[in-house]
C-alpha positions in Angstrom: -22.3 -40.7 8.3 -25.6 -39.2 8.6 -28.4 -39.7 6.3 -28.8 -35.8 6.0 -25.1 -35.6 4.8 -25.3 -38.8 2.3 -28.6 -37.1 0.8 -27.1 -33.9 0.6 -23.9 -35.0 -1.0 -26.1 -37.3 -3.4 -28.1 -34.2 -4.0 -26.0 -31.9 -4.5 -22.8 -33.7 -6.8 -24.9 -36.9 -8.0 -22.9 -38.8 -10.8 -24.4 -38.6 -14.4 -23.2 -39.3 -17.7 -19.3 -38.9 -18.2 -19.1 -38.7 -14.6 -19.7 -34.5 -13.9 -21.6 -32.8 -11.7 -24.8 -31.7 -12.7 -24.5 -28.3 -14.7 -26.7 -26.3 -12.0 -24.0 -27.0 -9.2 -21.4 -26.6 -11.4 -22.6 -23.0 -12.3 -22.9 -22.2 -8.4 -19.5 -23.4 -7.5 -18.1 -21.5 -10.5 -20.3 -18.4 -9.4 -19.3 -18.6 -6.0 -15.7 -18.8 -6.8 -15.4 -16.2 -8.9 -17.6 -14.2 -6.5 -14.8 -15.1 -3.7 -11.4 -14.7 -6.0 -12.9 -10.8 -6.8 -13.4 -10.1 -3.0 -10.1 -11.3 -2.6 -7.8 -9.9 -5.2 -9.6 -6.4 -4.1 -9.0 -6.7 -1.0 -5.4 -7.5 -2.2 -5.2 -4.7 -4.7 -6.4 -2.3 -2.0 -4.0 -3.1 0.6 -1.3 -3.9 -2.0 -1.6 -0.3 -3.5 -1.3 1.5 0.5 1.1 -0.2 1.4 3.2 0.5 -2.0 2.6 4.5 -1.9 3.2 4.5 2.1 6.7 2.6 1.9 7.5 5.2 -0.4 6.4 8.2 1.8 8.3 6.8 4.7 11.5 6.1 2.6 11.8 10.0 2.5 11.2 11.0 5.8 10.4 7.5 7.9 7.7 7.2 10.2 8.2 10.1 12.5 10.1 13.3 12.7 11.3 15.2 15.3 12.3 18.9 14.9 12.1 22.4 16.4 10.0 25.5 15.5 10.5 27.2 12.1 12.6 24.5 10.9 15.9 26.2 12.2 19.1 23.9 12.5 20.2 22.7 16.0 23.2 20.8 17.0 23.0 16.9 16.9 23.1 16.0 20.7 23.8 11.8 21.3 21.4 12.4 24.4 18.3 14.0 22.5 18.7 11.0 20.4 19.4 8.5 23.0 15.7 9.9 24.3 14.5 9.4 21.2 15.7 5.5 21.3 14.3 4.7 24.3 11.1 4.7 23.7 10.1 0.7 23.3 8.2 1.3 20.1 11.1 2.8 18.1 12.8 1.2 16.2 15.9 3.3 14.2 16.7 7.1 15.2 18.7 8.8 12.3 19.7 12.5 12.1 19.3 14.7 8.8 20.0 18.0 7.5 17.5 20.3 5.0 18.6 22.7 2.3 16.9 24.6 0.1 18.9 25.4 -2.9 18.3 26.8 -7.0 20.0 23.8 -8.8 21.3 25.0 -12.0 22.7 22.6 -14.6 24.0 23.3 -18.2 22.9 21.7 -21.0 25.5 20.8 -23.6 23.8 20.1 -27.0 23.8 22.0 -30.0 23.3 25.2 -28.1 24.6 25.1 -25.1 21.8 26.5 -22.1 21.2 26.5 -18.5 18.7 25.1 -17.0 17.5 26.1 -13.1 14.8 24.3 -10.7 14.6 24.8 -6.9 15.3 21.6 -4.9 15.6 20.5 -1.7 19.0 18.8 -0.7 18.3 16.6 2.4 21.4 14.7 3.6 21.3 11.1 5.5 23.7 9.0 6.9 25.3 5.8 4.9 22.5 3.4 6.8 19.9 5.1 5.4 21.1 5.7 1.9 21.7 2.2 1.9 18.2 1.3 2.0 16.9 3.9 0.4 19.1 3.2 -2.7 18.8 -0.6 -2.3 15.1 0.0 -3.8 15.4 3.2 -5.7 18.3 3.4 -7.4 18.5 3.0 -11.3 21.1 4.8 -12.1 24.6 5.3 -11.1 26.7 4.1 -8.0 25.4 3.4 -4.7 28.9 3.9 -2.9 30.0 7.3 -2.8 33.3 8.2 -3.9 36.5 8.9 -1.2 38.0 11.7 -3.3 36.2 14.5 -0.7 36.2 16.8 -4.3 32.6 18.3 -3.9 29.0 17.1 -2.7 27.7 14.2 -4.4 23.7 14.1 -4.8 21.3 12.0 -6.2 18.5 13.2 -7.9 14.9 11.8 -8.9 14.1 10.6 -12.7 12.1 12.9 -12.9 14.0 16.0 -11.9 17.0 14.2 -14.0 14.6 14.4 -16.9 13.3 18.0 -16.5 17.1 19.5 -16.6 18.6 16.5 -18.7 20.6 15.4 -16.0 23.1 12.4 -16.5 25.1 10.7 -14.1 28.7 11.8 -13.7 27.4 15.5 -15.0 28.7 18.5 -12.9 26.1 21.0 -11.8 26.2 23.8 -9.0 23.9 25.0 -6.1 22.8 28.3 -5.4 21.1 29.3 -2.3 20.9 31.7 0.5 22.6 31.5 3.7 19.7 30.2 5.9 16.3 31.6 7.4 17.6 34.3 9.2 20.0 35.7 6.1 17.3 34.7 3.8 14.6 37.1 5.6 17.7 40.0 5.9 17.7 40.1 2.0 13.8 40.0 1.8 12.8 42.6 4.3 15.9 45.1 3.9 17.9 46.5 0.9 20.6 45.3 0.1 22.7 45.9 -2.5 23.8 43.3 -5.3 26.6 42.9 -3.7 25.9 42.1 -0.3 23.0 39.5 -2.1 26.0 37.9 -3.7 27.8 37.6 -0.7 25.5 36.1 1.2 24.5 33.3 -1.4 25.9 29.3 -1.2 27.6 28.2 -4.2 28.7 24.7 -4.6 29.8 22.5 -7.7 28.5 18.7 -7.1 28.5 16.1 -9.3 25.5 13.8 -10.0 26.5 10.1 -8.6 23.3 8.6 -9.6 19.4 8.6 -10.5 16.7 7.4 -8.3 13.1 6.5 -9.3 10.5 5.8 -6.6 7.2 6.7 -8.8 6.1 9.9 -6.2 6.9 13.0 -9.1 5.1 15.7 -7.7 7.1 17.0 -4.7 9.5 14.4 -4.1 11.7 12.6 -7.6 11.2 16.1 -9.1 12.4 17.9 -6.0 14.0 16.1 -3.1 18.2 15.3 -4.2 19.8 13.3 -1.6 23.6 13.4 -0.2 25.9 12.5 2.6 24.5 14.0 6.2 28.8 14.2 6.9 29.7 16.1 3.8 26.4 18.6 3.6 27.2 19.5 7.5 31.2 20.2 6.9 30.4 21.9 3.5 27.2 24.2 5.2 26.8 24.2 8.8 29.4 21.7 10.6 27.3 19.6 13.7 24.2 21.0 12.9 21.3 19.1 12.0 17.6 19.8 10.7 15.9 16.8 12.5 16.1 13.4 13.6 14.0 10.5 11.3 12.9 7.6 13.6 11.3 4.4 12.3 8.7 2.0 14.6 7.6 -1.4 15.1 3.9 -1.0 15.8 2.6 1.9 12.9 -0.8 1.4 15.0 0.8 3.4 18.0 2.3 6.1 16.2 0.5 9.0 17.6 0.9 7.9 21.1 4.7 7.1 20.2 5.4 10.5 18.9 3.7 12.0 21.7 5.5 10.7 24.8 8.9 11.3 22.7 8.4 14.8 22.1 7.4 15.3 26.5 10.6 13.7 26.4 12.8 16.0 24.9 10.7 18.7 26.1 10.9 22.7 24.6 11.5 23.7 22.3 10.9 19.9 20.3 8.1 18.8 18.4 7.3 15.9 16.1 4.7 14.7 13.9 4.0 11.4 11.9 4.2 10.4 8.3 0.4 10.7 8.2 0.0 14.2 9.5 3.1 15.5 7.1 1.2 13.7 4.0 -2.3 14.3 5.0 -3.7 14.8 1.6 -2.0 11.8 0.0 -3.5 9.5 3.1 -6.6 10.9 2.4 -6.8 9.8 -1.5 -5.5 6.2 -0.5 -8.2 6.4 2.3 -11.1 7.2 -0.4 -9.7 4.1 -2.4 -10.6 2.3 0.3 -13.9 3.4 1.2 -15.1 2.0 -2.5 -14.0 -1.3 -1.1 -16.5 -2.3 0.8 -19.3 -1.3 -1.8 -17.8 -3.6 -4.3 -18.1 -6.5 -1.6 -21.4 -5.7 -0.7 -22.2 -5.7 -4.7 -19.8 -9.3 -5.2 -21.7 -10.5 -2.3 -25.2 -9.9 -3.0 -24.5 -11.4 -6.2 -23.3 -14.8 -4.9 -25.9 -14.9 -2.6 -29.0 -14.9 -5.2 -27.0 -17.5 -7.1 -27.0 -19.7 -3.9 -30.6 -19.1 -3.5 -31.8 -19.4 -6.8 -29.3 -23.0 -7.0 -31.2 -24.3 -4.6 -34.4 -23.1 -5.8 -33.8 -25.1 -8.9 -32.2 -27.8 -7.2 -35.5 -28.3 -5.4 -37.6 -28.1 -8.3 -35.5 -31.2 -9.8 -36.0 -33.1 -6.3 -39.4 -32.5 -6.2 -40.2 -36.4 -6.1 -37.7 -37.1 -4.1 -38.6 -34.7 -1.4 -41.9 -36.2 -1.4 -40.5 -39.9 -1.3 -38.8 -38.7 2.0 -41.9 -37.3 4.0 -43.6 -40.0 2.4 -41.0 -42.8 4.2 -41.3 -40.6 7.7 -38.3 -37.7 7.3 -39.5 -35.1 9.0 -40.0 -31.1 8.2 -36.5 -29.9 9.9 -34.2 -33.0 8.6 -35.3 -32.2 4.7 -34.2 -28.5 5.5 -31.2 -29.5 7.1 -30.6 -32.0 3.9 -30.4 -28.3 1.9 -28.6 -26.6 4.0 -26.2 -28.9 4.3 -26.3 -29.0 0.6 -25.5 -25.3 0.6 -22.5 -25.5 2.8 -21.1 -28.1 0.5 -21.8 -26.4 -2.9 -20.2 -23.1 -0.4 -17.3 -24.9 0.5 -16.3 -26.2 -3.4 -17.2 -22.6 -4.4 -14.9 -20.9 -1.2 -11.4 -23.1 -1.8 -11.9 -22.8 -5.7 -12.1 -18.8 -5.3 -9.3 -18.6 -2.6 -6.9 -21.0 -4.9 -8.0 -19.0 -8.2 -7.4 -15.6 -6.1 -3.8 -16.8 -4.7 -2.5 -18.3 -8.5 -3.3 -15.0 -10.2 -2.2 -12.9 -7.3 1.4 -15.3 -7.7 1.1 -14.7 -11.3 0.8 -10.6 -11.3 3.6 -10.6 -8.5 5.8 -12.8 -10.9 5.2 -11.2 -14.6 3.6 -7.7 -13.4 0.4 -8.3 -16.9 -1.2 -5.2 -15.7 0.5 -2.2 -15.9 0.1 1.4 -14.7 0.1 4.9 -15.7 3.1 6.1 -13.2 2.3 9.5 -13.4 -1.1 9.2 -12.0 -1.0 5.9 -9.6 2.9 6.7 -8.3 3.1 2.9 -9.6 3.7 1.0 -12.6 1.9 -2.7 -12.1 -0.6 -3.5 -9.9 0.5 -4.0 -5.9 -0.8 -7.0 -4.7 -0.6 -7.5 -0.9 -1.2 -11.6 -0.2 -2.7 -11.0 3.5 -4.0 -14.5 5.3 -6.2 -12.6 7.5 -7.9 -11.2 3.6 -8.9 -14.5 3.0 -10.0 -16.2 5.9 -12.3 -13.2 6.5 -13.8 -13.5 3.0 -14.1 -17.0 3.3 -15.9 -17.3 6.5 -18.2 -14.1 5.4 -19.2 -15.5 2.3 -19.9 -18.9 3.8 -22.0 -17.4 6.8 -24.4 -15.1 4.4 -24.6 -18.1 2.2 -25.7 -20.4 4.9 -28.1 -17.6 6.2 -30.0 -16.8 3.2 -30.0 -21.0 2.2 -32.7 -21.0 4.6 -35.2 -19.6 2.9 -35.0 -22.4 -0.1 -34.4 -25.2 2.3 -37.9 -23.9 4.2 -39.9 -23.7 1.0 -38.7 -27.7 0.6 -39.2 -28.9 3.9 -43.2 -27.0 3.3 -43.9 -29.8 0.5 -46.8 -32.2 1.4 -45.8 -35.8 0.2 -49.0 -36.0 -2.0 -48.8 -32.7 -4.2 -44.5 -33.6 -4.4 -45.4 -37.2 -5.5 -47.8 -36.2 -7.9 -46.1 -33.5 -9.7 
């Protein structure tokens, strides 16, 4: 071993009564811990939090989707989608179909009342209910029923709670033909009659309750149902879009570009982030705090490795001066604290990373911290345990510490042997 380690380590964790560190090290290791652990867990919350309201987003309508102009219905061709899945980044095509409705439901209490809210009724096949219930679902049966009597939906908690809606209840949909009937009742007049023969009615049943957190626009709008049954009950073959999930979300614009020349006129597609702009754009402005608070966390662990040392050298004073005295020269006493900062870094680094990985386990298990749902679309905390998160604190926190050690570890190599000695 070299003497510059042996005098660092002696230095820096030099046994005294009861066997502990002395209390100046102690503090920096503690500092620099709890300096580390914060960078981490925000880094965690940060990413944790993204991730949570973007799975969401794309278990409505998945990464991409591909449509045509005005949102009119087309007929579900197996070689438009067969274009669509041979692209190498994508990675699950599914078709859909869109309807706007007036859901009206009655309310059977003490005085009985009906209730009306416009949804939108999107049906999916069985794969992608499947998923989409597998996380969502908290109310209610996941396996539609074979009795063909009806359209079964499921609605959000929070459009169930709006128009008391239970599972099992029977409730009907009103709406207009399509777009084109739809702007014939608008632009010419029409009688009440022919407005009444031109409107969908259908009696479904509610098969279950969903909750995914997103209110606004989506659990108090969006009912769900079976692509077959919506297309034989509405518009048989016909479709509103495909859905198409990928591997790589870092290539999505490119992806959704060369699928769309591949379909050519009169398709067009756009991704998850372009359809929820606005939402990406809060989540991005939760992220742009980030990196003041680890320029803040930061800062802060860096004065307490500088002033550790500064102390550390004030205690060593005599020492230092016994050292030039026996011939050490200039550069090994500043290599003696620098080294003494990368251990007191190191003790300070591995505490903070284990500290940030038990209480990240922790909030994952038991959830302590909790959420307004309403405002954050969650209920607890997201924590997202990345690797990458905390070998790129780890290695930033140990360079800057390292960089600004110099200055102490100067000022002690600068003592003459004769004023150290004497003091």
């Amino acid at each position: 071993m070299k003497p510059e380690f042996y005098i660092a380590g002696r230095f820096a964790f030099k046994q005294r009564a009861a066997s502990k560190p002395t209390f100046i090290v102690m503090v920096a290791v503690a500092g620099i811990a709890v300096g580390t652990a914060a960078l981490i867990l925000t880094l965690s919350i940060v990413n944790g939090f993204a991730s949570s309201v973007e799975q969401k987003l794309i278990s409505f309508s998945a990464h991409i989707q591909i449509r045509q102009p005005d949102e009119q219905l087309f007929e579900e061709r197996h070689g438009d989608r067969a274009k669509i899945a041979d692209h190498p980044n994508i990675s699950g095509v599914s078709p859909f179909l869109e309807k706007s409705f007036v859901l009206r439901s009655r309310n059977q209490g003490k005085e009985e009342a009906w209730r009306s809210k416009p949804v939108l009724v999107k049906g999916i096949n069985k794969e992608q209910r499947k998923i989409f219930l597998s996380q969502f679902l908290r109310q209610g049966n996941p396996l539609l029923p074979d009795s063909g009597e009806g359209i079964s939906l499921y609605a959000g908690e929070t459009l169930a709670e709006n128009l008391k809606l239970k599972v099992g209840q029977r409730v009907m949909l009103l709406g207009l033909g399509g777009p084109p009937s739809s702007q014939k009742m608008i632009t010419e007049d029409k009688s009440i009659v022919d407005l009444l023969s031109s409107m969908e009615l259908e009696v479904c049943t509610i098969q279950g309750i969903y909750d995914t957190g997103l209110q606004e626009g989506f659990d108090d709008f969006v009912l769900l149902s079976d692509l077959s049954a919506l297309q034989q009950r509405f518009n048989p073959t016909m479709i509103s879009g495909y859905d198409a999930t990928v591997y790589h979300q870092e290539q999505l614009s490119s992806t959704v570009k060369k699928v769309v020349d591949n379909l050519g006129f009169p398709f067009y597609g756009y991704t998850i982030f372009d359809r929820y702009a606005n939402l990406f754009e809060w989540l991005k402005l939760q992220k742009n705090i980030t990196p003041l608070l680890i320029v803040t966390i930061t800062i802060v662990a860096l004065f307490n490795i500088i002033s550790t040392l500064l102390v550390l050298i004030l205690e060593k004073t005599r020492e230092i001066g016994m050292l030039s005295a026996l011939g050490l020269e200039p550069g090994k006493i500043s290599r003696i604290f620098l080294i003494q900062a990368l251990l007191i870094s190191l003790s300070g680094i591995i505490s903070g990373n284990l500290l940030a990985l038990t209480l990240s386990l922790l909030e994952l298990r038991f959830h302590f911290i909790t959420l307004p749902e309403k405002s954050y679309f969650i209920t607890y905390v997201p924590i997202l345990i990345e690797p990458f998160d905390y070998a790129v604190v780890s290695i930033v926190v140990l360079t800057l510490t390292l960089l600004f050690a110099f200055i102490p570890s100067r000022i002690a190599s600068r003592l003459k042997p004769g004023i150290a000695l004497g003091s």
